[in-house]
KEBASE-542277 format. One line per field, with one value per atom (N, C-alpha, C, O): residue number from 1; residue in three letters; atom name; y, x, z. Coordinates in steps of 0.2 Angstrom, whole numbers, plus 2048, in hexadecimal, padded with zeros to 3 digits. Each point is the difference from the previous one (the first is absolute). Layout:
residues N
n = [NUM,...]
res = [Ala,...]
atom = [CA,...]
yy = [Y,...]
xx = [X,...]
zz = [Z,...]
//
This chain:
residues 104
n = [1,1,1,1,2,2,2,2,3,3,3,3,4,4,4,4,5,5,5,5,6,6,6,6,7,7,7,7,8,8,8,8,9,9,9,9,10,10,10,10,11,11,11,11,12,12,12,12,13,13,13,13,14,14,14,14,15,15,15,15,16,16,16,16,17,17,17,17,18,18,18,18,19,19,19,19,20,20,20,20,21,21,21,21,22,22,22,22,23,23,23,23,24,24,24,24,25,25,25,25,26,26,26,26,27,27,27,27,28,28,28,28,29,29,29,29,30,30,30,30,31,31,31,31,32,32,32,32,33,33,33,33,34,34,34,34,35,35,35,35,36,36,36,36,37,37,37,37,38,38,38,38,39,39,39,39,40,40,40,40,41,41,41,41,42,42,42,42,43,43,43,43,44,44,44,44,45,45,45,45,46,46,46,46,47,47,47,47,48,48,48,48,49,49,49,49,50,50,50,50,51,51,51,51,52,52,52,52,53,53,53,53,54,54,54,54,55,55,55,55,56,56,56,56,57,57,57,57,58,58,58,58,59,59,59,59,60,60,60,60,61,61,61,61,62,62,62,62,63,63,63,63,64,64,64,64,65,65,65,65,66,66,66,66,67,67,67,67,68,68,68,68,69,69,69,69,70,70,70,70,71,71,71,71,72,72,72,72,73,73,73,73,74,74,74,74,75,75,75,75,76,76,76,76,77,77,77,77,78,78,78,78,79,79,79,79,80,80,80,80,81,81,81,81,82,82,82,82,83,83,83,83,84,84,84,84,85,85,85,85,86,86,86,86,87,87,87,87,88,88,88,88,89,89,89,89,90,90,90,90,91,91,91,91,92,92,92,92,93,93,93,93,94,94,94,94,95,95,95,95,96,96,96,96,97,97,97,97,98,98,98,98,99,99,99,99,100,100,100,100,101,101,101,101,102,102,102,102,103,103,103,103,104,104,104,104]
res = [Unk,Unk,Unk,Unk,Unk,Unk,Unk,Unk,Unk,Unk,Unk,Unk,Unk,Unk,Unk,Unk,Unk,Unk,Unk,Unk,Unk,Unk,Unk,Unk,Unk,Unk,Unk,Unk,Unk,Unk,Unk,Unk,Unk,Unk,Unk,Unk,Unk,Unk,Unk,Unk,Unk,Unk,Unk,Unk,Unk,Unk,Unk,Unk,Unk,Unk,Unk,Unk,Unk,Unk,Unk,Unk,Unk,Unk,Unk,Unk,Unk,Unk,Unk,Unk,Unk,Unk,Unk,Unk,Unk,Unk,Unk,Unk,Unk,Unk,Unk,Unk,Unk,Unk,Unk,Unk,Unk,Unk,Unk,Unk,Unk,Unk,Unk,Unk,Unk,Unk,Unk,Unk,Unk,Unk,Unk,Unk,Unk,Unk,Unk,Unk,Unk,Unk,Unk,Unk,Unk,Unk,Unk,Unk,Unk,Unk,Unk,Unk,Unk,Unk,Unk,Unk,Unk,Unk,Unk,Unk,Unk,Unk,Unk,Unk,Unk,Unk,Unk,Unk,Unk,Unk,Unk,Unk,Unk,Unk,Unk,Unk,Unk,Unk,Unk,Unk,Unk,Unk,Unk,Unk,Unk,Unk,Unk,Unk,Unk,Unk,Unk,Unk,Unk,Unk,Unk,Unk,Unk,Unk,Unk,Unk,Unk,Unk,Unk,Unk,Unk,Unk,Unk,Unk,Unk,Unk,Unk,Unk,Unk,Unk,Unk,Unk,Unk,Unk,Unk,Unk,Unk,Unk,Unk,Unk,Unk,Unk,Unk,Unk,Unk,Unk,Unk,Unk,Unk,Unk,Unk,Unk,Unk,Unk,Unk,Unk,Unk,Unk,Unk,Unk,Unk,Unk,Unk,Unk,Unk,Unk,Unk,Unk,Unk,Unk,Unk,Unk,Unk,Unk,Unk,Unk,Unk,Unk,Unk,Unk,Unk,Unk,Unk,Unk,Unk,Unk,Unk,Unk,Unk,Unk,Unk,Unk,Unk,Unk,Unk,Unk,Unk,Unk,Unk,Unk,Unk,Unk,Unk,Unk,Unk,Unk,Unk,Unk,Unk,Unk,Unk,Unk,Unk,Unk,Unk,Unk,Unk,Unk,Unk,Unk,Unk,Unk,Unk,Unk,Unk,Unk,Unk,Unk,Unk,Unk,Unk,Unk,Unk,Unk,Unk,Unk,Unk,Unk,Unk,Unk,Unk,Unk,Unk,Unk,Unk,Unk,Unk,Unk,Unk,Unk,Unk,Unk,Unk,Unk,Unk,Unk,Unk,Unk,Unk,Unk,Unk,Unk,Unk,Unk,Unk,Unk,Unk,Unk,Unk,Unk,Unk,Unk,Unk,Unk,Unk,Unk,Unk,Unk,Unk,Unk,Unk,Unk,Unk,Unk,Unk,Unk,Unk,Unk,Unk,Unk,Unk,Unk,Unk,Unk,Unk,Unk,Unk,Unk,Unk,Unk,Unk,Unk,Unk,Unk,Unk,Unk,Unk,Unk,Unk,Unk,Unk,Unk,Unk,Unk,Unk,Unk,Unk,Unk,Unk,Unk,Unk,Unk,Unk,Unk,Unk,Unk,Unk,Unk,Unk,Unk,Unk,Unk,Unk,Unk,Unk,Unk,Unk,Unk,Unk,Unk,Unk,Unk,Unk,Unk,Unk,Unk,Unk,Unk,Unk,Unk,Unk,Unk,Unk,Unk,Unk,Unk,Unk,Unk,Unk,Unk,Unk,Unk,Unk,Unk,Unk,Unk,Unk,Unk,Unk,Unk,Unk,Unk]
atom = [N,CA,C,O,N,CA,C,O,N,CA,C,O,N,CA,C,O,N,CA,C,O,N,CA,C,O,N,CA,C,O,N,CA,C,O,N,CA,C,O,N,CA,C,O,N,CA,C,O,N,CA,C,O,N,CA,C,O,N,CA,C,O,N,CA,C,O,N,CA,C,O,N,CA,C,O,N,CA,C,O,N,CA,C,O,N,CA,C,O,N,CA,C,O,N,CA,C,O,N,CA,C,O,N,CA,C,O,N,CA,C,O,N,CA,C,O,N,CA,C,O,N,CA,C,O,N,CA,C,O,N,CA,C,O,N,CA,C,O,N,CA,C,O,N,CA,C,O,N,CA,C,O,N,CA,C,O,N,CA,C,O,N,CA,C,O,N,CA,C,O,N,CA,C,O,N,CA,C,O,N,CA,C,O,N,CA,C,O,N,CA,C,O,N,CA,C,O,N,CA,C,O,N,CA,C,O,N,CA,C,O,N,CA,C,O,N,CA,C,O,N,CA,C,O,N,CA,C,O,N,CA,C,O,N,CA,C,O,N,CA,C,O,N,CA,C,O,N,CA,C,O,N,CA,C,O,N,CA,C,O,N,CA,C,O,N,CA,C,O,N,CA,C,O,N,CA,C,O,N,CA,C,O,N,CA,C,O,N,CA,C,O,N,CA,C,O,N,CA,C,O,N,CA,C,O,N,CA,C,O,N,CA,C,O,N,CA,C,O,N,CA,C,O,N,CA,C,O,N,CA,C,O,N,CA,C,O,N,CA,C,O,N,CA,C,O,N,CA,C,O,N,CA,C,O,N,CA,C,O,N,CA,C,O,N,CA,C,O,N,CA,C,O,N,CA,C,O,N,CA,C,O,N,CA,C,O,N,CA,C,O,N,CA,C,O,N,CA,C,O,N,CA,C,O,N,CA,C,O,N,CA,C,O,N,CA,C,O,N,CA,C,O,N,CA,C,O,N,CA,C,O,N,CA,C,O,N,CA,C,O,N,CA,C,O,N,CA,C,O,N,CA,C,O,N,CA,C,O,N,CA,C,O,N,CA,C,O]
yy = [59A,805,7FC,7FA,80A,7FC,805,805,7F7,804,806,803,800,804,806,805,7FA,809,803,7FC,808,804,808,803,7FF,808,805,806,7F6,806,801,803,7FB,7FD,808,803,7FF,807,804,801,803,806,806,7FF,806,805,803,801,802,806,801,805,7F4,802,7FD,800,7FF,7FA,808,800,807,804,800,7FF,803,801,804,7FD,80A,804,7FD,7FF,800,7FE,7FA,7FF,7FD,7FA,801,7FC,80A,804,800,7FE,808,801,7FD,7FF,7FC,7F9,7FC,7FD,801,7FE,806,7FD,807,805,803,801,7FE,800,7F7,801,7FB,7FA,7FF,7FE,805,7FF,807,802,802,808,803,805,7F5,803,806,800,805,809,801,7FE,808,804,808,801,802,808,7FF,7FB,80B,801,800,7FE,807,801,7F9,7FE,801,7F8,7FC,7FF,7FF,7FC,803,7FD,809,803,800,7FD,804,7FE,7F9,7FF,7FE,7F8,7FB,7FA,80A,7FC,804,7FE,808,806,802,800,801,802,807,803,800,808,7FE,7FB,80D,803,7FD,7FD,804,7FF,7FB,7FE,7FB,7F8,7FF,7FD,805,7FB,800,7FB,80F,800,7FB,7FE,801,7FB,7FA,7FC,803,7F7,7FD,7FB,80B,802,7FE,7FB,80A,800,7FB,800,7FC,7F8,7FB,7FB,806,7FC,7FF,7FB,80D,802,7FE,7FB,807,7FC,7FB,7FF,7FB,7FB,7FC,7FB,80D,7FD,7FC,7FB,806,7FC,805,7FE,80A,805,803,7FF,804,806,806,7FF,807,805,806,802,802,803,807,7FF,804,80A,804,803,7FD,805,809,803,7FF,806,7FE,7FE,802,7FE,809,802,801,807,806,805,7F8,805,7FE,803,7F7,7FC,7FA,7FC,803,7FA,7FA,800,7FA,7FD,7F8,7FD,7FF,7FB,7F7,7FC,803,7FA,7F8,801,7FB,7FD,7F7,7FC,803,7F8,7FA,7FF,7FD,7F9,7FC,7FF,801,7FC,7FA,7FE,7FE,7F9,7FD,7FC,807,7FC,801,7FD,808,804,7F9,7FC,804,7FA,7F8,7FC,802,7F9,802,7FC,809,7FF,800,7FF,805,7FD,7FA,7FD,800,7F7,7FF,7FC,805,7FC,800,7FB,80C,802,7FD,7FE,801,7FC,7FB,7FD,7FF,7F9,7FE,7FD,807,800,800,7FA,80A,800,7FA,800,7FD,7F9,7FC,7FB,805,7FC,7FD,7FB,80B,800,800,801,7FE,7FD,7FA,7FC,803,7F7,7FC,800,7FD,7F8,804,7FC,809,801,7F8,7FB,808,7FA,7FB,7FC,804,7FA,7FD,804,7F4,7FF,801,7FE,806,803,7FC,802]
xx = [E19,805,804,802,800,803,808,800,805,806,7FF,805,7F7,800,800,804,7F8,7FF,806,803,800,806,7FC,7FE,801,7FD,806,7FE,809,806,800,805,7F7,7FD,7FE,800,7FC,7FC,803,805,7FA,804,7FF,7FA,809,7FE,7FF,7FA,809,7FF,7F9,7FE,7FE,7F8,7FB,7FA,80A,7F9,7FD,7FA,808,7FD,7F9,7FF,7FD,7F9,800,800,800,800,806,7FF,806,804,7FE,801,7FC,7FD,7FA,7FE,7FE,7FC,800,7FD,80C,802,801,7FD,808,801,7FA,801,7F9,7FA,7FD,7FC,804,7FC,805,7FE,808,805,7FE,7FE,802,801,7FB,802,7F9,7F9,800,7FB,809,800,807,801,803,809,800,804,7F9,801,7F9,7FA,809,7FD,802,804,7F8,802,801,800,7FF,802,7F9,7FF,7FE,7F8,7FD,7FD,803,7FE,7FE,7FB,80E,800,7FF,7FE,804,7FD,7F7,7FE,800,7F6,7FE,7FB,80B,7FE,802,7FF,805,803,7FF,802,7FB,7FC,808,801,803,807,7FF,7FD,808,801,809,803,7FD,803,807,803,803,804,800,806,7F6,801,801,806,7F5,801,807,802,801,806,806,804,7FA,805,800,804,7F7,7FF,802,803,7FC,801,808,802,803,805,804,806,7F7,803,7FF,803,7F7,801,804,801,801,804,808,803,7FF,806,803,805,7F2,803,801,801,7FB,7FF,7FB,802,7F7,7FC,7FB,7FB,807,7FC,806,806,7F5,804,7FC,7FA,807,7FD,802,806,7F6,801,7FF,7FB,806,7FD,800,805,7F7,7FF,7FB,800,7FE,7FC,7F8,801,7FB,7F9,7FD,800,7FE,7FE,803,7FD,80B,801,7FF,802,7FB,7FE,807,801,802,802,7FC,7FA,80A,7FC,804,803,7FD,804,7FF,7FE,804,7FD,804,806,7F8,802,800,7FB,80C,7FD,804,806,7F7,803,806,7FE,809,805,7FF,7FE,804,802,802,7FD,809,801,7FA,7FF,7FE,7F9,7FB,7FE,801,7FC,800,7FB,80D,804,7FE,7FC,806,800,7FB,7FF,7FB,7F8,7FE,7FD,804,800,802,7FD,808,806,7FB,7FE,800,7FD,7FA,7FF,7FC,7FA,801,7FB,809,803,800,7FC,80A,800,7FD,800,7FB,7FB,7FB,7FA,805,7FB,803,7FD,80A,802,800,801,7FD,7FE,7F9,7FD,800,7FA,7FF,804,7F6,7FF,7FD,7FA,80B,7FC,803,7FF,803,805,802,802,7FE,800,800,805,7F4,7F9,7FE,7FF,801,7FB,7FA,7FF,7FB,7FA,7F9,7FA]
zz = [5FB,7FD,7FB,801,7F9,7FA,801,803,7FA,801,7FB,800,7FC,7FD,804,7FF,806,806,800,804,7FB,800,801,7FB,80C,800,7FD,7FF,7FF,7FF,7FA,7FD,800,7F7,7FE,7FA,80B,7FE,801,804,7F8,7FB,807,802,802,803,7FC,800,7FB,7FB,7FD,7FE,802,7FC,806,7FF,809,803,802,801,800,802,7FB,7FA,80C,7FD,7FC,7FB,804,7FB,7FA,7FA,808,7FA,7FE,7FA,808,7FD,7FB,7FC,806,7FD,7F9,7FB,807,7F8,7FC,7FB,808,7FB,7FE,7FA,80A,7FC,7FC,7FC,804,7FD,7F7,7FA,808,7FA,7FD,7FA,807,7FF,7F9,7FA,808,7FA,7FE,7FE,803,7FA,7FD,7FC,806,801,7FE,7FC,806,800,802,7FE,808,801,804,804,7F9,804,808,804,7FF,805,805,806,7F7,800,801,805,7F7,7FF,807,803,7FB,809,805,805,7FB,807,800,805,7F8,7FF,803,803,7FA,7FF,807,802,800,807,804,806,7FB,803,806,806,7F6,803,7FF,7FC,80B,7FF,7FC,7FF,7FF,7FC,801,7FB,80E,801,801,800,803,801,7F9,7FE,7FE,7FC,7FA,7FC,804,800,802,7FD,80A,802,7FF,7FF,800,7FC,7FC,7FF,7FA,7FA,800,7FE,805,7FF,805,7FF,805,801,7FE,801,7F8,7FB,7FB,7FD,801,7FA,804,7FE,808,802,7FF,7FE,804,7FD,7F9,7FF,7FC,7FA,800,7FD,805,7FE,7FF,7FE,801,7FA,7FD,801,7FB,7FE,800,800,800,802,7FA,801,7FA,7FB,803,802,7FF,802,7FA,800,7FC,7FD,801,805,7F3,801,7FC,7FA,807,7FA,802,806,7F4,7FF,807,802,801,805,808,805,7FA,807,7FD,7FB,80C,802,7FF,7FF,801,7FD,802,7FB,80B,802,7FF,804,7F7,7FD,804,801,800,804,7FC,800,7FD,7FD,802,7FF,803,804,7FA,7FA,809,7FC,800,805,7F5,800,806,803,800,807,807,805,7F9,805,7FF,805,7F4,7FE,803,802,7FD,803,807,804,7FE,80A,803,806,7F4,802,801,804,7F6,7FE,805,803,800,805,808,803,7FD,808,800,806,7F4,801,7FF,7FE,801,801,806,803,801,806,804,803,7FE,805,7FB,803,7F9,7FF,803,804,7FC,803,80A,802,802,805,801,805,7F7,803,800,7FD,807,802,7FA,7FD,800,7FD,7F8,7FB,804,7FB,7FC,803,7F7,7FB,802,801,802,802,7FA,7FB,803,7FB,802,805,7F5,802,7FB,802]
//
């Protein structure tokens, strides 16, 4: 074991499986609708509501609601800080794994 293992290093706010979803799924599109993510992490309606809005708490989305032709329309884009605490969280966990910045 290297002094780096710190398990208190991981973010709770993204180690959720579905929110960690988001967060990789926002990472490589930073915006997506509502529709979207729900297809793509095969989330219902009202989880992925909650998820959604524990990320916006802590600032690591932002969440637009608009109208497109009369239909709602909920757009969902990863912030600057969303972005860092992603960097940070899969830092994190490389860091507990075995043999982490091993020479290869």
């Amino acid at each position: 074991m290297t002094g780096d293992f710190d398990i208190s290093a991981v973010d709770e706010v993204i180690h959720g499986r579905l929110r960690l979803g988001i967060m990789a799924y926002l990472s490589g599109s930073f915006t997506a609708d509502f529709n979207e993510l729900k297809a793509r992490l095969q989330a219902s309606d009202g989880n992925l509501s909650v998820h959604l809005r524990k990320l916006e708490e802590a600032g690591y989305v932002a969440i637009a609601k608009t109208f497109q032709q009369r239909k709602p329309l909920t757009r969902v884009t990863l912030t600057d800080k969303g972005r860092s605490a992603f960097i940070a969280y899969l830092d994190a966990i490389e860091k507990l794994l075995p043999g982490h910045g091993a020479k290869k």
